[in-house]
C-alpha positions in Angstrom: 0.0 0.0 0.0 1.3 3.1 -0.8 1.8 6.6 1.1 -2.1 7.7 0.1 -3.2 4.1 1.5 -2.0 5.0 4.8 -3.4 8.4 5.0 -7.1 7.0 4.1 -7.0 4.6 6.0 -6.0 6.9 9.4 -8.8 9.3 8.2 -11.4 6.3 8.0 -9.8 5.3 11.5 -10.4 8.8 12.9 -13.8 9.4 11.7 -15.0 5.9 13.1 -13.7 7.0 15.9 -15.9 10.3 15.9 -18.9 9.0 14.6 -18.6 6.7 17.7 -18.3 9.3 20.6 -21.3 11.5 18.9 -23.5 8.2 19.1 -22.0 7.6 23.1 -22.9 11.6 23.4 -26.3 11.4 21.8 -27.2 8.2 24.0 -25.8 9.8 27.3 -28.3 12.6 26.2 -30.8 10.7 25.3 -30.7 9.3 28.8 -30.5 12.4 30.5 -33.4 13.8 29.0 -35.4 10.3 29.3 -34.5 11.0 33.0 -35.9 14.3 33.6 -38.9 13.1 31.9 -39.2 10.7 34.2 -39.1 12.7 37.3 -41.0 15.5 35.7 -44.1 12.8 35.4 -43.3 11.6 38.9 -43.9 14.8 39.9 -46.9 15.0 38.2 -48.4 11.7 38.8 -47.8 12.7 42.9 -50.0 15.8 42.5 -52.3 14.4 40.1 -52.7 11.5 43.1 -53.0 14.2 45.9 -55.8 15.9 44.3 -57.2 12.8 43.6 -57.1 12.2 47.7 -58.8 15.3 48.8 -61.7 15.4 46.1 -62.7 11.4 47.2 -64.0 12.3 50.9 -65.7 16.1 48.9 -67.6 13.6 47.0 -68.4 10.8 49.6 -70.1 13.8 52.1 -71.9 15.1 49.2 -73.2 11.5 47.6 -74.5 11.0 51.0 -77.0 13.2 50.5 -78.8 12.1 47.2 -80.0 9.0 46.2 -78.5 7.7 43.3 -81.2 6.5 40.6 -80.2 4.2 37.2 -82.0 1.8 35.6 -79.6 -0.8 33.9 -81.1 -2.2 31.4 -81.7 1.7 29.7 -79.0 3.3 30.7 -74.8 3.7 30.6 -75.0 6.7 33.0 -77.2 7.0 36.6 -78.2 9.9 38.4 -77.5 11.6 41.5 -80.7 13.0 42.8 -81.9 15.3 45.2 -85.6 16.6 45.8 -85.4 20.3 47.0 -88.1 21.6 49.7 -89.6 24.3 47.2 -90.2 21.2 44.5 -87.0 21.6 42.6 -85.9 18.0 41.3 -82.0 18.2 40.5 -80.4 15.6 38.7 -76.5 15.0 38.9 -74.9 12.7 36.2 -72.6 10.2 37.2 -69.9 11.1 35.2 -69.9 14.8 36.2 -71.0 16.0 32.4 -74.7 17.8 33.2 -76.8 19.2 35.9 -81.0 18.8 35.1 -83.3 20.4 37.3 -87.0 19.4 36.8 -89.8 21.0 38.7 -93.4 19.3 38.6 -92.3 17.3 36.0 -91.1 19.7 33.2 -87.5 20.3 32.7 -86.3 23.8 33.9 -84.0 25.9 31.3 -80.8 26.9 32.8 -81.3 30.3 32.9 -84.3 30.4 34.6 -82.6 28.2 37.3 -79.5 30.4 37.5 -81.4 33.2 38.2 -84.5 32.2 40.1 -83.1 29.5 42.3 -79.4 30.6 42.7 -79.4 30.7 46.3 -81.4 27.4 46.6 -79.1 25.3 49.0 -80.0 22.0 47.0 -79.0 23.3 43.6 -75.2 24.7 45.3 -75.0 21.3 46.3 -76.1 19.6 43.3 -73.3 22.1 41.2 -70.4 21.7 43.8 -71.0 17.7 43.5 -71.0 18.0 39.5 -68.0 19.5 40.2 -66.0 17.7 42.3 -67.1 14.6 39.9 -66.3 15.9 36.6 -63.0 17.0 38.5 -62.5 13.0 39.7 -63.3 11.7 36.4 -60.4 14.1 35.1 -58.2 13.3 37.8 -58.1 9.9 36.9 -57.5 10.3 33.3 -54.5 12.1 34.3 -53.6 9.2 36.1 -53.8 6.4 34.0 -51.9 9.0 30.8 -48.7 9.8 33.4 -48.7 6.2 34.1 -48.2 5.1 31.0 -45.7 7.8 30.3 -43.4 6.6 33.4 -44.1 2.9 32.4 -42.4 4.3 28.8 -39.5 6.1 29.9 -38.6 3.7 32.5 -39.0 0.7 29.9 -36.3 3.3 28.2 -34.3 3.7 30.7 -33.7 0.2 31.5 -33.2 -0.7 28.0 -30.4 1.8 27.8 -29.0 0.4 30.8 -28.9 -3.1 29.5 -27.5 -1.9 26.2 -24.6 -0.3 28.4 
């Protein structure tokens, strides 16, 4: 081989070389970012969990005072009811997404509730529970998305450290 044989072959040696320190460097930040992610959903998944703690017992003291209503065979969702001293029937969905109020039998609009029964202790009730459902029910889709986002980057993380 002659003197330009040796030089290409030193070039080829010193960019494998290179090529092989960026993919170390791009792995070793690969894994430092997988880790922050990590932690950063840890975080999240411990508030998440915490809010999820202090909304239960809301809704337990308010479900205790309405009487939960579905009939299985009709429907996906029940209701929360509660009968109000001046007539009002108010109607809670189980999954948090609407508030009915009936009253003798015909459904009331919402704006004639918001304004005429406002103050109606029964209908506060029945809004704070909606609430503090709908709030659950997001709660614990929060959950179950950061859980699956720390089950990836620790499946990540372990791979890189097996690969190591």
């Amino acid at each position: 081989m002659g003197k330009y044989g040796y030089i290409v072959l030193l070039v080829l040696a010193m960019t494998a070389c290179q090529r092989t320190s960026r993919v170390e460097q791009y792995r070793a930040e690969k894994h430092v970012r997988d880790s922050v992610s990590l932690a950063a959903q840890e975080r999240s998944m411990g508030y998440y969990q915490s809010l999820l703690d202090s909304l239960i017992p809301q809704a337990d003291s308010l479900i205790a005072l309405f009487k939960y209503e579905k009939n299985d065979k009709y429907q996906d969702h029940g209701n929360y009811v509660l009968t109000a001293p001046n007539g009002l029937r108010i109607l809670v969905r189980d999954d948090g997404k609407s508030l009915l109020v009936y009253r003798e039998g015909k459904r009331l609009d919402p704006s004639v509730v918001s304004s005429r029964y406002a103050d109606e202790p029964a209908l506060m009730r029945a809004q704070h529970l909606q609430i503090v459902i709908h709030d659950i029910k997001e709660c614990e889709k929060r959950i179950a998305g950061t859980s699956l986002e720390i089950q990836k980057y620790e499946k990540r993380l372990t791979k890189e450290r097996v690969s190591e």
